[in-house]
C-alpha positions in Angstrom: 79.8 69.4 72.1 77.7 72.6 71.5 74.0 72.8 72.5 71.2 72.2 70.3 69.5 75.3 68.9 66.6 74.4 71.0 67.9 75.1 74.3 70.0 78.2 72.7 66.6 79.6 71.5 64.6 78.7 74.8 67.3 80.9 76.6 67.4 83.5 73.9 63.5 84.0 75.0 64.1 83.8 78.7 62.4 80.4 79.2 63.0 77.8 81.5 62.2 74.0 80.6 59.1 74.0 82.8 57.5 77.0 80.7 58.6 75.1 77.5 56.8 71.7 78.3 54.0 73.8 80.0 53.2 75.7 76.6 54.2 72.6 74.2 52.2 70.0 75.9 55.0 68.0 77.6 56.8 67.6 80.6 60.5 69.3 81.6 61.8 66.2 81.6 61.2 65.2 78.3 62.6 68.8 77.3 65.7 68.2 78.8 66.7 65.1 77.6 66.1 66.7 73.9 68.3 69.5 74.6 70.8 66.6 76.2 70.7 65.1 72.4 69.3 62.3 74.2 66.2 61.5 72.2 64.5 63.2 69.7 61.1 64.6 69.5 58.3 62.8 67.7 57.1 65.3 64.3 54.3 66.1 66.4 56.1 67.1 69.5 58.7 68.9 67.0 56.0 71.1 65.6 54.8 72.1 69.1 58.6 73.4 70.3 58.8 75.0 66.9 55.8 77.1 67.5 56.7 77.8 71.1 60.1 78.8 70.5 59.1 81.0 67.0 61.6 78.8 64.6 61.1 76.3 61.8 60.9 72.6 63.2 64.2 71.6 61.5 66.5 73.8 63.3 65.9 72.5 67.1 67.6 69.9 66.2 70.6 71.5 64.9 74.2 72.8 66.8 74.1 76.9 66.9 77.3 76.5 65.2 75.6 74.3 62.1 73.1 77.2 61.9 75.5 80.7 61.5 77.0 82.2 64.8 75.1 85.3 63.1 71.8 84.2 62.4 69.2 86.2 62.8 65.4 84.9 62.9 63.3 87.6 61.4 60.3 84.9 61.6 59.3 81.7 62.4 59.7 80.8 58.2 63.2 82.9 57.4 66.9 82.8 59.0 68.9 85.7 58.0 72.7 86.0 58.5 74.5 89.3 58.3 
């Protein structure tokens, strides 16, 4: 099963899970059983990844593949494919 866009895009940025939690308000565990498809993120918690990681809430919780293997992010409210 692919990854969820979250940990694509924390990667993307050069993140690690501790720097996620540490800027969202969380803890590394909690990040990585989200990007596990474990649990899902309260709205609140799912705001503060979206801000972190530059990208409209919605898509953390989507495949890379369910977004457009060619998707660029010009900002945090667009998605542009080429």
């Amino acid at each position: 099963m692919p990854e969820l866009f979250a940990r694509y895009r924390r990667r993307k940025l050069g993140y690690s899970q501790t720097l996620e939690a540490e800027l969202a308000g969380t803890d590394q565990a909690k990040i990585s059983r989200i990007e596990a498809g474990l649990v899902k993120p309260d709205d609140r918690l799912l705001a503060r990844l979206a801000e972190v990681l530059g990208v409209n809430p919605p898509y953390l919780l989507l495949r890379p593949v369910e977004v457009h293997e060619d998707a660029t992010f010009v900002n945090s409210n667009e998605l542009v494919t080429s």
